[in-house]
C-alpha positions in Angstrom: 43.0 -51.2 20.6 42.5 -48.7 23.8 39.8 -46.0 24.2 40.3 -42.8 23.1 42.9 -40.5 25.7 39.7 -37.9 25.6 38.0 -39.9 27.9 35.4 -38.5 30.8 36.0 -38.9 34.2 35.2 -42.2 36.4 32.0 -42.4 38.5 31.2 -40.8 41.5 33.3 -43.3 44.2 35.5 -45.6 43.8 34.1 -48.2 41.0 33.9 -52.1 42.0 36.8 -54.3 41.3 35.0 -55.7 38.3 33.5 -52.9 36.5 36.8 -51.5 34.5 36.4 -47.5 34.0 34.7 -46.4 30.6 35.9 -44.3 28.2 34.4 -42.1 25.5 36.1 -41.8 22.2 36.3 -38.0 21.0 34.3 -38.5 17.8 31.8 -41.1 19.2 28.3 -39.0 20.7 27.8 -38.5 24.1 27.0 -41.8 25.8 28.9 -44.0 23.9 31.5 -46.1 26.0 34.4 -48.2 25.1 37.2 -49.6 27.6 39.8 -47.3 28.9 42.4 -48.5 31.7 43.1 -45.5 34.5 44.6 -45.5 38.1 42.4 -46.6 40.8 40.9 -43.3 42.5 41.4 -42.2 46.4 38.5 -39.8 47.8 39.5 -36.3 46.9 38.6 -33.7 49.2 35.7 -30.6 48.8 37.4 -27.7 46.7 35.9 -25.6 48.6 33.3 -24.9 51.6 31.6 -22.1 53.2 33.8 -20.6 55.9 30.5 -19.7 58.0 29.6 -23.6 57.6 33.3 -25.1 58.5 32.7 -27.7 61.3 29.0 -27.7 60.6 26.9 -29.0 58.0 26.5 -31.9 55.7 30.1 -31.7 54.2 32.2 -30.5 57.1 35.2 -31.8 57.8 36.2 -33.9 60.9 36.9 -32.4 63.7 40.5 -33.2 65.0 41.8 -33.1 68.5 42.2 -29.6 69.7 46.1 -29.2 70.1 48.2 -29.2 73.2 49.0 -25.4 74.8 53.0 -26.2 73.5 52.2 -26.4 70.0 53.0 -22.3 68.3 50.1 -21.7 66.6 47.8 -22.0 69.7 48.4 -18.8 72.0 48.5 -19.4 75.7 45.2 -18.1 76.5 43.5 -20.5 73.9 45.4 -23.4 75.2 44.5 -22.9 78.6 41.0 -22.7 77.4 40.3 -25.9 75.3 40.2 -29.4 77.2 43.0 -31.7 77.2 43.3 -33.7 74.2 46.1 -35.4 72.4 48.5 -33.0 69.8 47.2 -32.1 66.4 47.7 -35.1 64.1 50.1 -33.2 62.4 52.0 -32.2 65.5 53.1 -28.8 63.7 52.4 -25.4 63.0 49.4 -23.9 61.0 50.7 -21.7 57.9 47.7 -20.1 58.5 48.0 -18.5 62.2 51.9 -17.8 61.9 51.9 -14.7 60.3 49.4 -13.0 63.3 52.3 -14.3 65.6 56.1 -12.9 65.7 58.3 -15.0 64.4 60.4 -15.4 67.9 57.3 -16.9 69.4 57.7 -20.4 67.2 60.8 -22.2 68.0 63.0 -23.5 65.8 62.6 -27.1 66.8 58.4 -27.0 67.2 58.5 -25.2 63.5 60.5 -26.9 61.0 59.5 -30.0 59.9 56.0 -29.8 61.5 56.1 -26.4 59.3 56.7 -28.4 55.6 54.6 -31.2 56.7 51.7 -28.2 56.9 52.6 -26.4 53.9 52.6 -29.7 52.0 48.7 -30.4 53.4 47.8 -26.7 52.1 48.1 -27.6 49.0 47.6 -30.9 49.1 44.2 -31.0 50.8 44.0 -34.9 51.1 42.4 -33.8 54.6 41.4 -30.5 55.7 40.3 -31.0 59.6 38.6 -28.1 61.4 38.6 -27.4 65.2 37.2 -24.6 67.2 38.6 -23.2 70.5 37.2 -19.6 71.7 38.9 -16.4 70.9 42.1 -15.9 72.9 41.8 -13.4 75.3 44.4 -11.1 76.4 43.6 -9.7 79.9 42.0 -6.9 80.2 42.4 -6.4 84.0 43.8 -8.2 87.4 39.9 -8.6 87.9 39.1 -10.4 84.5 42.2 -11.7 83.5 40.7 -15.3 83.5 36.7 -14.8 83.6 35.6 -15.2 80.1 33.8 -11.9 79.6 34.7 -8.6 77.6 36.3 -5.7 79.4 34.0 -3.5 81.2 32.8 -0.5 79.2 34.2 2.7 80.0 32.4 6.5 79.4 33.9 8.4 76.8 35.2 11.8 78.1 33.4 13.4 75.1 30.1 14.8 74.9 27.8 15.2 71.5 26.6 19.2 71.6 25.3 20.6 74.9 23.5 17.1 75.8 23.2 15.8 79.2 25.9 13.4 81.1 23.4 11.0 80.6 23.6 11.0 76.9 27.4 10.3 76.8 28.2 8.2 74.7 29.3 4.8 76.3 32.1 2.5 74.0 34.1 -0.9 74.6 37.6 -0.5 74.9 39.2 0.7 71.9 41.6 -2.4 71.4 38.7 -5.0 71.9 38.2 -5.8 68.6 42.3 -6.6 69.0 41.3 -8.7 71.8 38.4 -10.8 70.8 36.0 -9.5 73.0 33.5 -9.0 70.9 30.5 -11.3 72.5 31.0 -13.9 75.2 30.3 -16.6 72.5 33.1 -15.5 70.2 34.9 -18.6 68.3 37.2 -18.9 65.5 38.1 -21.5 63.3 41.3 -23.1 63.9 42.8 -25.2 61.0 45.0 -28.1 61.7 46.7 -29.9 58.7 46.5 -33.6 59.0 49.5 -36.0 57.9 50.2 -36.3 53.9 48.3 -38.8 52.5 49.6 -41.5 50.0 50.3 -39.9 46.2 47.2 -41.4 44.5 44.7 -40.1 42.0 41.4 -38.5 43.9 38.5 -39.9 43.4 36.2 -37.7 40.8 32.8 -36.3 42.1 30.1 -34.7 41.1 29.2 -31.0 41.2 27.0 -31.9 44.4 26.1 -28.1 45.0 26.6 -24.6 45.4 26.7 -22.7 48.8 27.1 -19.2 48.9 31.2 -19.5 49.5 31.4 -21.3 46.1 31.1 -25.1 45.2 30.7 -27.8 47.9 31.7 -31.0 46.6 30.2 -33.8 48.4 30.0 -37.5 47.9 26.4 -39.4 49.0 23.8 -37.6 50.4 22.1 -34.4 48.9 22.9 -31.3 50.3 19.6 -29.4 51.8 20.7 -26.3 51.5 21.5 -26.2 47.7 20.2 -27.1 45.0 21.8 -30.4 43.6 23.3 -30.9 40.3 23.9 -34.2 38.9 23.8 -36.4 36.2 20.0 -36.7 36.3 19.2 -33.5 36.9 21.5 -31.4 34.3 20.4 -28.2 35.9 22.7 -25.1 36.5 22.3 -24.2 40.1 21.7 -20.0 39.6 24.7 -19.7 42.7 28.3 -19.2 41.2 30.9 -21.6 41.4 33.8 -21.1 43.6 35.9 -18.5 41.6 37.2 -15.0 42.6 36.0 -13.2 39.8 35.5 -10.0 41.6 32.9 -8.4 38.9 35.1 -5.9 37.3 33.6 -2.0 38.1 31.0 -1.1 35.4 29.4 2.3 34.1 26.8 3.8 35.9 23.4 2.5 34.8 25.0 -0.8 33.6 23.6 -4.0 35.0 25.9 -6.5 36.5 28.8 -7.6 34.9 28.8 -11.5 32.7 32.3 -12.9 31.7 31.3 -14.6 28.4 35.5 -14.5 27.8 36.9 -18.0 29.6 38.7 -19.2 26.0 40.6 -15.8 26.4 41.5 -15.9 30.3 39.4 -17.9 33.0 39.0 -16.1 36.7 41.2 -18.0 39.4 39.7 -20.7 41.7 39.4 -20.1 45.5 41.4 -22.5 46.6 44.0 -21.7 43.9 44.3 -18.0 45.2 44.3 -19.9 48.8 47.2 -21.9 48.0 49.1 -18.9 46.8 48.4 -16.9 49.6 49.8 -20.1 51.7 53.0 -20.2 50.0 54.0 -16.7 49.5 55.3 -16.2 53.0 57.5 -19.2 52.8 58.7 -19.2 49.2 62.6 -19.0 48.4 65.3 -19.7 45.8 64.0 -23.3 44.5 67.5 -25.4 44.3 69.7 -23.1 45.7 70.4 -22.7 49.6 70.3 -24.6 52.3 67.9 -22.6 55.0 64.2 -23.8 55.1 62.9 -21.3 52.7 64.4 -22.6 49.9 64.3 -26.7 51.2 60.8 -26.1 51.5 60.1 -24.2 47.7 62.6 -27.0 46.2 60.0 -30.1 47.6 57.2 -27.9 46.9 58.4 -27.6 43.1 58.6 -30.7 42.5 55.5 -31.8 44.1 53.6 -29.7 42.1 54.6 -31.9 39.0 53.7 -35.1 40.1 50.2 -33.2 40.4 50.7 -32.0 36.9 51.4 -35.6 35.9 49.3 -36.8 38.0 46.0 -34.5 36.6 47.0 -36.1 32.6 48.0 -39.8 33.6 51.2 -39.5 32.9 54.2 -42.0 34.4 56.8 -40.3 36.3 59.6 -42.7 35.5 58.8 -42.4 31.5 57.2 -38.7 31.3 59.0 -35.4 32.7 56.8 -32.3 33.2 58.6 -28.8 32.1 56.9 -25.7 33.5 57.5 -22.4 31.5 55.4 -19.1 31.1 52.3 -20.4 28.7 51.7 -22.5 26.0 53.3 -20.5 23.9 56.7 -20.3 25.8 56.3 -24.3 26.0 55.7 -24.8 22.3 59.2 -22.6 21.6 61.1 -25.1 24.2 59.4 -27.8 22.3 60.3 -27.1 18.8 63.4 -26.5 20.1 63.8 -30.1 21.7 63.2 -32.0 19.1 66.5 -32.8 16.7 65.4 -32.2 13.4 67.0 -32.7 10.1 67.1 -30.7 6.8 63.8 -32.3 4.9 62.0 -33.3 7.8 58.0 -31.8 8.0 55.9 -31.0 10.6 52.5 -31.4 10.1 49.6 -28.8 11.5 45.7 -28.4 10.7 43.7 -25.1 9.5 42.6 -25.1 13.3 45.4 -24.0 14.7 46.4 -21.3 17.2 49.4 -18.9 15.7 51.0 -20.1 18.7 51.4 -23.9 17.6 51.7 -22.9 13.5 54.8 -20.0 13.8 57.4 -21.8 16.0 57.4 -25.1 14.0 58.3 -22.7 11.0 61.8 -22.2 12.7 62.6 -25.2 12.9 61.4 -27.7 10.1 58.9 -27.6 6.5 55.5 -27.0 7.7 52.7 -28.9 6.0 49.1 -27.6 6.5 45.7 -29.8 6.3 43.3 -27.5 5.8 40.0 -26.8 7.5 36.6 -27.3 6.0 34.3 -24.5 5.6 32.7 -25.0 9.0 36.1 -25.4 10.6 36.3 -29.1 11.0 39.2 -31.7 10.2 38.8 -34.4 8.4 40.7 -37.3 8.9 41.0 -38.8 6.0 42.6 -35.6 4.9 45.3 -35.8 7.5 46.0 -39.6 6.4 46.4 -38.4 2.9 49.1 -36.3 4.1 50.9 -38.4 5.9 50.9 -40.8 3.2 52.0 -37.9 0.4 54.7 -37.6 3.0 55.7 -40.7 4.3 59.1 -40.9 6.0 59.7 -37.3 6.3 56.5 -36.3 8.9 58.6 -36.1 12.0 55.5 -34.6 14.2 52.0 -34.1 13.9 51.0 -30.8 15.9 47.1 -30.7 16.6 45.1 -29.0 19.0 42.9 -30.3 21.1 39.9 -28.0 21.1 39.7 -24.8 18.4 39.8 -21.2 20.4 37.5 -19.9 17.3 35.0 -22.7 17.1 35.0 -25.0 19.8 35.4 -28.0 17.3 37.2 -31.0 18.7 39.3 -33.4 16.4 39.6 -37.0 17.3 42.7 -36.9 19.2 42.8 -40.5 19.5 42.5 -41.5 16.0 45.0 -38.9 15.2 47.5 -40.2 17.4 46.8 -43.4 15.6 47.8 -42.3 12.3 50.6 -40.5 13.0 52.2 -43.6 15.1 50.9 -45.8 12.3 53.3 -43.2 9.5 56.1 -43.2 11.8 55.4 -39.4 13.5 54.9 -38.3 16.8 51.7 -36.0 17.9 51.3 -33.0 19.7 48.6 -31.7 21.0 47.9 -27.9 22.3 45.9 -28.7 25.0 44.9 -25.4 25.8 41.4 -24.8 25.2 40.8 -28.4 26.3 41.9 -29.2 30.1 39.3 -27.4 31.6 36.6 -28.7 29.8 37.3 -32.2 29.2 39.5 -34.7 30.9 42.8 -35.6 28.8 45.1 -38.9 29.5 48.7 -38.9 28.6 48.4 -42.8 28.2 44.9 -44.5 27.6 45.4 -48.5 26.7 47.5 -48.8 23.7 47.1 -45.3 22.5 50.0 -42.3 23.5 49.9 -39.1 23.3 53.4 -38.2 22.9 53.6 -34.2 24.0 50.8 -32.3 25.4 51.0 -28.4 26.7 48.6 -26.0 28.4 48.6 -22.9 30.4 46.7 -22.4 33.9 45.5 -18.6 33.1 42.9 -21.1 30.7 42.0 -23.5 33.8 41.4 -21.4 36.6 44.7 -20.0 37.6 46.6 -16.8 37.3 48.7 -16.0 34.4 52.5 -17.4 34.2 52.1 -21.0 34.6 52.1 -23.5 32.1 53.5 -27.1 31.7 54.6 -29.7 28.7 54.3 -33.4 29.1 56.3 -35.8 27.2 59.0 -38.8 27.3 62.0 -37.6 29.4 64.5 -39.0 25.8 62.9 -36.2 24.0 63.4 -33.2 26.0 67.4 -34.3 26.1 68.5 -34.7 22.4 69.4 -31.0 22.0 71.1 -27.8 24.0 68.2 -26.2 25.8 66.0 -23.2 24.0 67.5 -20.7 26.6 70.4 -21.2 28.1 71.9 -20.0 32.2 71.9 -20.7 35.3 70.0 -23.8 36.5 70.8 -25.9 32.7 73.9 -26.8 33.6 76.4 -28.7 35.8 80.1 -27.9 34.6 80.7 -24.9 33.1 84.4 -24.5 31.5 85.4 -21.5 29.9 85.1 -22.9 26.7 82.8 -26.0 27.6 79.6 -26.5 29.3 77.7 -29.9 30.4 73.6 -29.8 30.2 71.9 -30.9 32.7 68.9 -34.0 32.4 65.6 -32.9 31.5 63.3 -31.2 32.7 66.3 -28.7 34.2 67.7 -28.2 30.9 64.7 -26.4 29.7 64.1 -24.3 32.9 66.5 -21.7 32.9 66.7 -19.2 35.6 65.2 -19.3 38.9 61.6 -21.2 38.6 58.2 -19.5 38.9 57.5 -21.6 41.8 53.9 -19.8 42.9 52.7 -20.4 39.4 53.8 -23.8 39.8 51.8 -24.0 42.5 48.8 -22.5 41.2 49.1 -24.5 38.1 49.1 -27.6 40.5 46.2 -26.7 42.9 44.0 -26.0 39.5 44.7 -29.4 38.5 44.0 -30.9 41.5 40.5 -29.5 41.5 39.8 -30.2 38.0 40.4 -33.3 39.0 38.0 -33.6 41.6 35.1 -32.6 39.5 33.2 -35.0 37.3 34.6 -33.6 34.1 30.9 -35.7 32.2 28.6 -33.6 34.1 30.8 -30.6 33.8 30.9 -31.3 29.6 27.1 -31.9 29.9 26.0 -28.7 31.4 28.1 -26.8 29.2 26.5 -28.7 25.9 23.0 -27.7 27.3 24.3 -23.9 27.9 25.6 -24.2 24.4 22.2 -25.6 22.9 21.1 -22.6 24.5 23.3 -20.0 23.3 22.6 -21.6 19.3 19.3 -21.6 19.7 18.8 -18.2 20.6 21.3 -15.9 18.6 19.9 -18.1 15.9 16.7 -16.0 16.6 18.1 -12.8 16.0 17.8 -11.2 12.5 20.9 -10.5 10.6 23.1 -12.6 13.2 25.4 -15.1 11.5 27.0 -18.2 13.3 30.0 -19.5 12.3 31.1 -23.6 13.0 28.9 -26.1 13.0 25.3 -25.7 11.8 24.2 -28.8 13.7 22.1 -26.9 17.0 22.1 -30.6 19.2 25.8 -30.7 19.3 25.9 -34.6 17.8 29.5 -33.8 17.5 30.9 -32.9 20.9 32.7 -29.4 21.2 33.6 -26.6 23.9 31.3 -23.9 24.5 32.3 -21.4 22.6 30.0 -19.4 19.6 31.5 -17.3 16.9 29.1 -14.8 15.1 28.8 -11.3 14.0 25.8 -8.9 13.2 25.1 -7.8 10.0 25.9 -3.9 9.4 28.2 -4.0 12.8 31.9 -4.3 12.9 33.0 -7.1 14.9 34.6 -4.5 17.4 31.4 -2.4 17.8 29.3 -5.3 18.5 31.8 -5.9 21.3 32.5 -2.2 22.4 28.3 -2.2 23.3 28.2 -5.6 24.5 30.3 -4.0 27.3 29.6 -0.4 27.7 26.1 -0.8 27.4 25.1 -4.2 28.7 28.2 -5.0 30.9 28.9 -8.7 28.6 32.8 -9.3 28.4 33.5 -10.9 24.8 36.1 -11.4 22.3 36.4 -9.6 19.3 38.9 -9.7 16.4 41.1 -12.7 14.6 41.9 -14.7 18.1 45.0 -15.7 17.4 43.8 -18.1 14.0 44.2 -15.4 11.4 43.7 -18.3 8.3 40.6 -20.1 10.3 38.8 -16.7 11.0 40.0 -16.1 7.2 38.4 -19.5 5.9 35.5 -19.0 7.9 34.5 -15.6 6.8 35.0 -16.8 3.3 37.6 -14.2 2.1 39.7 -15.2 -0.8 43.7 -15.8 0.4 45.4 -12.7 0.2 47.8 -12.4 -2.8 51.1 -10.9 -1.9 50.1 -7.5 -3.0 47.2 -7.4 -1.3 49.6 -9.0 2.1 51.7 -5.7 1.7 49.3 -3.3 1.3 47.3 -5.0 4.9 50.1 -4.7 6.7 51.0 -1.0 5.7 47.4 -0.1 6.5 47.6 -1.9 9.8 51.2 -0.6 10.8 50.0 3.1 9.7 46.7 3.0 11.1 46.7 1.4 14.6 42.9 2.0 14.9 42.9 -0.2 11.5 41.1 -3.8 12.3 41.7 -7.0 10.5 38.1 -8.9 9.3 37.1 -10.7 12.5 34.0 -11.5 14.4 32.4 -12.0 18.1 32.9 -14.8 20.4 31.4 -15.7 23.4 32.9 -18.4 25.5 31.6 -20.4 28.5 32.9 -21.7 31.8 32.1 -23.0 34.8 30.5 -19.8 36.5 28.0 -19.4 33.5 24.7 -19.9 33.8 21.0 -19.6 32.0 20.7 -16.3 32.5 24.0 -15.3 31.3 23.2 -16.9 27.7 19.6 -15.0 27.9 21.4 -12.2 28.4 23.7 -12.0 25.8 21.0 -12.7 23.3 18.3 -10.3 24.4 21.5 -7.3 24.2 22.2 -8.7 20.5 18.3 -8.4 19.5 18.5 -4.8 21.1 21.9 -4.1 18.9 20.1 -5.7 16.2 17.3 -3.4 16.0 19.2 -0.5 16.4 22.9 -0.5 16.2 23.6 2.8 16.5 25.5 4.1 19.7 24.0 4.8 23.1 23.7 8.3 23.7 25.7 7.4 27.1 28.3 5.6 25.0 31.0 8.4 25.4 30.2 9.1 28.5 30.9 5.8 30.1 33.6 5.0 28.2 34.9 7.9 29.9 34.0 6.8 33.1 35.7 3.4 32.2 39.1 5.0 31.4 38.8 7.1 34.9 38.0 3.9 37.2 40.6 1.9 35.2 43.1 4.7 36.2 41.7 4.9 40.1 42.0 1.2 40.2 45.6 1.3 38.7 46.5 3.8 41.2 45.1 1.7 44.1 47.6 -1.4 42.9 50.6 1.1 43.0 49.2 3.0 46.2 51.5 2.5 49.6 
């Protein structure tokens, strides 16, 4: 029997031919090993680097041959300044120079396959190479159109007050900073795309160090100037990782802002944003027209999932990727793809999102394994089940990681039983992917459909994808139906097309695609064990100290050294303060983003609060409070989550504002006034998005 499909990552570099890659089962502690069979791995590149250190320092990339004065991206005045050298290795144009230069100036033969071949390495990054050639210089002057010095400075014509000639002010010519002339030794980065490298799985790496760009990923040596962070160390470097999480504006008098909110929505990567910004001026109708545009989105969409397959193991010729809007969306085509039968059951667990409990209730019987009282799974429960309903269990629908505890079921053994009874398994990857590494395919063991959405792995909102056998997503007439599902249309008939197009109706999101696909790729990259490790320490942490506080109950597992592996997230609430309260001051006074409220998992947040199941009375009068009342709150709690940008201080933090809510929960004298202030920069900043 195979290894679990939960399995870490491989080793830093490429493992010898005869050590086979471990694998971690789900339920087995950290350090435990059995085999697992994965691709062989090809050296990723850094997700990101400093651009002050770009062509310098321990991780830079190579430095290609400057490019020949023809090529467009180069103007004249640079090219006549670097030394002769042979074309870029690309031999095309650099997406990110064209849009300083008019589009006349790049001719159609030097621009359109060169310009694909580019936009491919953007996202890509198999090889980023860096060269530097000096500023190009418009002439000034017949006197210094070729010496390579600024313009001469001029006297201004104005005069401050009734001060001498001598005090005139003296400036630079007002278009210098137009011109590069700011100091003779003025350079720029020029990027040249090298050609695409073979389609292979990158080589995981550890998190060698942060600079103050964001994470530096480098393979061997330590870098100097950061401190390392490795599997023998286990330390959080106090430097943030490479996200754009532009703090969002606080109150006045409130300290710095600390995202404790990643199971909600995670802040987008750098290079994610970075491969937006590189397709946005080249994006078009993906499968429909002929110009380059829309050539270029259509390779660019389907590139982006073979990364997607590529980041869960997945085969291309047995497994098709569909993108939609979320999970959610995906989990609708889903249930919608599957041809059930009057009597057939689906099967789901007490930990379940709403998301993957409601649609399977359109479709099919739902059957529910309940939770224990510390919102774990057992799985002798779920064999019980399956047994009680032998022959009619059609799917198993599980989640990978809880959004309300963190608890992790044994995806693995799952998969087991349900393949043993004759069902398939699902598994709502959502609060997983970023956390832990997830294999379509791991030995003997399959994992038959698997979903997530990128606004929970480091990319914006409106991306998500579902993996699973091509057969399945072509049984049934798509879950929305119009243009781009079909290939005759009749007036009275209609032909589907083959999966995944059936399912993706409309014109496709392709920039969500693409950052779906670059968050992957770096996921990849990262040595998903020392990742999980850091996070179980920051967890041990967080336990440890609201376990401190007086009248602060956890929720989940009692068990403080995490024997059984989960995400980092905490569940609690403070005795004496509503859930939302707590999370109102956590804010306005202490600038800590949480979660408050149900999350989505009404009956686990139910079970785990201990409340009695409602009676239908009791259902009716809720809701009519609720509908009539929109200030009304459902029971709920507080939950902090972690991510990759948290650190120590974040989790000391959040406890020593609880032990200050604790003592005395009463609201700041400043409360009203900042939320005040809140509402007024939250308009300013609205009116900034809208402004011309």
């Amino acid at each position: 029997m195979g290894g679990s499909p939960l399995a870490p990552a491989a080793p830093e570099g490429p493992a010898p031919a005869s050590a086979p890659p471990t694998s971690v089962p789900l339920s087995a502690p950290p350090g435990s090993s059995a085999t697992s069979a994965a691709p062989p791995a090809a050296v990723a590149p850094p997700i990101a680097s400093s651009p002050s250190s770009r062509g310098a320092g321990p991780w830079a990339p190579p430095t290609p041959p400057v490019p020949e004065s023809g090529e467009a991206w180069l103007s004249p005045a640079a090219a006549s300044a670097a030394p002769a050298s042979p074309p870029s290795p690309c031999g095309g144009t650099c997406l990110r120079s064209l849009p300083a230069h008019p589009i006349s100036r790049v001719t159609p033969s030097a621009a359109h396959q060169p310009l694909r071949t580019c936009f491919f390495e953007v996202l890509n990054r198999s090889r980023e190479a860096c060269c530097t050639v000096r500023s190009p210089r418009a002439p000034y002057s017949k006197a210094n159109a070729t010496a390579d010095q600024p313009p001469p400075a001029r006297q201004c014509t104005r005069k401050r007050g009734n001060g001498s000639p001598a005090s005139t002010r003296v400036r630079r010519c007002p278009m210098g900073h137009r011109m590069g002339h700011r100091r003779p030794d003025a350079r720029r980065a020029v990027f040249a795309a090298a050609p695409l490298r073979s389609f292979s799985r990158p080589a995981r790496r550890s998190i060698a160090a942060f600079d103050p760009a964001g994470l530096a990923t480098a393979a061997g040596t330590q870098v100097d100037e950061a401190r390392a962070m490795n599997a023998s160390s286990r330390t959080a470097p106090s430097a943030k990782p490479p996200l754009d999480d532009k703090p969002p504006p606080l109150c006045e008098g409130t300290p710095g802002y600390v995202n404790l909110d990643h199971a909600a929505t995670t802040p987008a990567l750098v290079v994610v944003k970075q491969a937006v910004e590189a397709a946005l001026p080249y994006y078009g109708g993906v499968h429909r027209g002929s110009g380059l545009p829309s050539e270029l989105s259509t390779e660019l969409y389907q590139r982006c999932r073979l990364e997607v397959l590529q980041f869960l193991g997945g085969d291309a010729l047995r497994h098709v990727v569909v993108f939609g809007r979320n999970t959610t969306d995906l989990i609708n085509v889903l249930s919608h793809s599957i041809a059930f039968e009057p009597g057939d059951v689906v099967l789901v667990t007490g930990l379940e999102h709403h998301s993957n409990d409601l649609p399977w209730r359109r479709v099919a019987r739902v059957v529910r394994v309940e939770a224990d009282a510390q919102g774990g799974l057992s799985e002798d429960a779920v064999e019980a089940c399956l047994k009680r309903h032998q022959g009619r269990v059609r799917l198993l629908a599980v989640t990978g990681a809880s959004n309300v505890t963190g608890y992790m079921p044994d995806i693995g053994l799952l998969a087991d039983l349900a393949h043993r009874y004759g069902a398939k398994i699902f598994v709502d990857a959502a609060q997983l992917v970023a956390h832990r590494s997830l294999r379509l395919v791991t030995g003997e063991r399959e994992l038959d459909f698997v979903a997530f959405s990128g606004h929970k792995m480091y990319a914006p909102f409106g991306s998500g994808a579902l993996v699973g056998a091509r057969e399945s997503f072509e049984q049934r007439p798509p879950f929305a139906s119009g243009g781009g599902t079909v290939s005759v249309v009749t007036p009275d008939r209609q032909s589907w097309l083959n999966a995944p197009h059936r399912q993706e109706a409309g014109t496709p999101n392709l920039l969500g695609a693409v950052a779906l696909a670059r968050a992957c790729r770096a996921l990849t990259s990262l040595d998903l064990r020392v990742v999980a490790e850091r996070e179980r320490t920051l967890t041990r942490r967080a336990l440890r100290g609201l376990r401190a506080i007086p009248g602060l109950t956890l929720y989940g597992s009692p068990d403080l050294e995490l024997r059984r592996d989960r995400v980092g997230i905490v569940p609690f609430n403070l005795q004496g303060v509503e859930h939302g309260e707590v999370a109102e001051a956590l804010a306005l006074d202490h600038g800590i983003g949480v979660r408050s409220g149900c999350f989505c998992a009404q009956p686990l947040v139910t079970r785990l609060l201990g409340r009695p199941e409602l009676s239908s009375l009791e259902y009716l009068a809720l809701t009519r409070s609720l509908r009539n009342q929109p200030d009304g709150r459902m029971p709920g709690m507080v939950r902090a989550s972690l991510g990759l940008c948290t650190s120590e201080e974040d989790i000391d933090r959040l406890c020593r504002a609880l032990a200050e809510i604790a003592a005395d929960p009463r609201p700041s004298r400043r409360r009203d006034e900042r939320r005040r202030q809140r509402r007024a920069e939250i308009a300013r900043l609205i009116m900034g998005v809208f402004a011309p």
